[in-house]
C-alpha positions in Angstrom: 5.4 11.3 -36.2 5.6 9.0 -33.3 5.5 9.0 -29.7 8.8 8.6 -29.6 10.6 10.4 -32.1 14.1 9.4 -31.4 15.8 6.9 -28.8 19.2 5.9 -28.4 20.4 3.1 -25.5 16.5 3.3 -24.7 14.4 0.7 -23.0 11.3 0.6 -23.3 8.8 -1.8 -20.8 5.2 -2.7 -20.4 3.6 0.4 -22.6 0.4 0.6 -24.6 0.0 3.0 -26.9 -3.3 4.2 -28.2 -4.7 7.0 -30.8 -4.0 8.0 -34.0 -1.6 9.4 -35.9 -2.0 11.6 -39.4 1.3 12.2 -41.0 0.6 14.7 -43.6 3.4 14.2 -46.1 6.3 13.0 -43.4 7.7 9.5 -43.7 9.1 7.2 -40.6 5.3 7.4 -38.5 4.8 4.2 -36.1 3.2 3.5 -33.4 5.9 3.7 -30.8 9.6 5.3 -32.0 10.2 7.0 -35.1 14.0 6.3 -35.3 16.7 4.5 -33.8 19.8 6.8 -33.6 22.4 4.7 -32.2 22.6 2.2 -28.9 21.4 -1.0 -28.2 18.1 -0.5 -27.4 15.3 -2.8 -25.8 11.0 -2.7 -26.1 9.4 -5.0 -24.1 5.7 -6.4 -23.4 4.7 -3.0 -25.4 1.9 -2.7 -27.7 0.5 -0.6 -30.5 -3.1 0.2 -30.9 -2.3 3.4 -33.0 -4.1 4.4 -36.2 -1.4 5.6 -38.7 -2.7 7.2 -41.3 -0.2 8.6 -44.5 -1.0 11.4 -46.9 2.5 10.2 -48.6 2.2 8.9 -52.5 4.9 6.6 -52.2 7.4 5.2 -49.8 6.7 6.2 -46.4 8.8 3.8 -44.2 5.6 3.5 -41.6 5.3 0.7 -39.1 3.2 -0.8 -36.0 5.9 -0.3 -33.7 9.6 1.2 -34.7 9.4 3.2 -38.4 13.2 3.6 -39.1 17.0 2.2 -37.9 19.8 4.1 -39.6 22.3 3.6 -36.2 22.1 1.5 -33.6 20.6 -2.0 -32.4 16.5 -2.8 -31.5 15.5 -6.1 -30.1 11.3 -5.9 -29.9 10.2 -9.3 -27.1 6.4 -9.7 -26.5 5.6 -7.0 -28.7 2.2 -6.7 -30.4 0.9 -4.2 -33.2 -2.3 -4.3 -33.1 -3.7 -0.9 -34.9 -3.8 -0.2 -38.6 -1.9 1.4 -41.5 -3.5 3.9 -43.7 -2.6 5.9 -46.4 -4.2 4.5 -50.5 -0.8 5.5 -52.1 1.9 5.2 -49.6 3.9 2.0 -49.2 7.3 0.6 -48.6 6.2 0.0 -44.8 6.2 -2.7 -42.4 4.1 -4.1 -40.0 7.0 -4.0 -36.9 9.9 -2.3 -38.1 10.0 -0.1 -41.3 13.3 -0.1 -42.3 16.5 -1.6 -40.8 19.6 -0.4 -42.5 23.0 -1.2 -43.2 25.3 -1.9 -40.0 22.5 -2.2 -37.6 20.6 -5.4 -36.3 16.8 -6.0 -35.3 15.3 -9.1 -33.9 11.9 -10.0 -33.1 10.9 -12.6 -30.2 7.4 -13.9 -29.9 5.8 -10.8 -31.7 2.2 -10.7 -33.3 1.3 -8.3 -35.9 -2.5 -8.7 -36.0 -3.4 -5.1 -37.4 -7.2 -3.7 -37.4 -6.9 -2.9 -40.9 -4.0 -2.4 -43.6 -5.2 0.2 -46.5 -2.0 1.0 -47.6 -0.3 0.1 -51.1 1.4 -3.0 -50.8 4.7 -2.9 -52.9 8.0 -3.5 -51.1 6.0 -3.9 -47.9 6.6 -6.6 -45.1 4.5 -8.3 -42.1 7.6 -8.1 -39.9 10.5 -5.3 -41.6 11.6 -4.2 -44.3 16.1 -4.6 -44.3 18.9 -3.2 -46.7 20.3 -6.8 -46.9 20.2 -10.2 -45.8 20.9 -11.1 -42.3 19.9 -7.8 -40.7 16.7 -9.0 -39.0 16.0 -12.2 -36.7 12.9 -13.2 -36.2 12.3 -15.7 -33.6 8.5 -17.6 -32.3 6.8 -14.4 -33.9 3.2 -15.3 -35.9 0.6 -12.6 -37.8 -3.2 -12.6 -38.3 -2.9 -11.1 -41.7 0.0 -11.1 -44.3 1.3 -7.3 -45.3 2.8 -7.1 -48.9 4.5 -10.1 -50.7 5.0 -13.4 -49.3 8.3 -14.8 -49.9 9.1 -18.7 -49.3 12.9 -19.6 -50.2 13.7 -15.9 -51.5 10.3 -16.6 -54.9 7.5 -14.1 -54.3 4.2 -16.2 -53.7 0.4 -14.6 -53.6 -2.3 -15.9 -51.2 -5.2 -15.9 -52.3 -7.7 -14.8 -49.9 -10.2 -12.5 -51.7 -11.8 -11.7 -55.3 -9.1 -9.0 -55.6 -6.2 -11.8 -55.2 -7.8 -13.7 -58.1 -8.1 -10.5 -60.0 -4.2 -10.6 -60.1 -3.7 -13.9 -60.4 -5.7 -13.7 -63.8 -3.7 -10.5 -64.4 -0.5 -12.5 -64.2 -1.5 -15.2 -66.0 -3.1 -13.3 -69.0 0.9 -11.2 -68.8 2.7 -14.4 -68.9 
């Protein structure tokens, strides 16, 4: 569920997007465009307000702007996601783009993901996208108010510690070691 369920070749300018959406069991919900199906295609000075709220128990490919690219090309400029991502058991989202796939390309210029609230499981989730491989997604002068899912410096999973929770795993990891 999106706005936009499917583009191709689109452009997209100067659009704010507001609400909520509940995806009852449906992966690929964002804020903006559910899939890319082919084309180069272009948002610009847009940005997501949108509630996206998951009934999923596992990965539901949800994101603040763009959920999923199987074909095609998207270039997000002066972009901001600004809404939250809700849904206790669902994960494998992003906070931009939810999945970029083989064969396609995504980049990212001076984006800010600074969501409301994230209540979503955080395994295999990213601030920016999630990508089949290396080299898929550029991100250029983008910046985020709060971290989604793993932080990764030089390809090694780090944890910031922010709250009692994060020192809950930290312990947990220690104590497994």
């Amino acid at each position: 569920d999106s706005p936009f369920r499917y583009v191709q070749g689109a452009t997209i300018r100067n659009l704010r997007v507001n609400g909520s959406i509940n995806s009852d069991k449906k992966k690929f919900s964002s804020g903006l465009i559910g899939k890319i199906d082919g084309g180069d295609n272009l948002v610009e000075n847009c940005q997501s307000s949108v509630v996206i709220s998951s009934t999923i128990a596992g990965d539901a490919t949800n994101a603040g702007i763009v959920a999923f690219v199987p074909k095609g090309n998207i270039n997000l400029k002066n972009c901001r996601f600004d809404g939250s991502l809700l849904g206790g058991e669902c994960h494998h989202n992003a906070g931009m783009i939810g999945f970029v796939d083989t064969g396609c390309k995504a980049v990212l210029d001076n984006c800010l993901f600074a969501p409301t609230e994230i209540a979503t499981y955080p395994t295999v989730c990213k601030t920016f996208a999630r990508y089949k491989e290396e080299g898929l997604v550029t991100v250029n002068n983008c910046f985020y108010t709060r971290q989604y899912g793993e932080l990764e410096v030089d390809a090694k999973k780090c944890l910031v510690i922010s709250t009692a929770e994060d020192w809950k795993k930290v312990q947990e990891i220690v104590s497994n070691a």
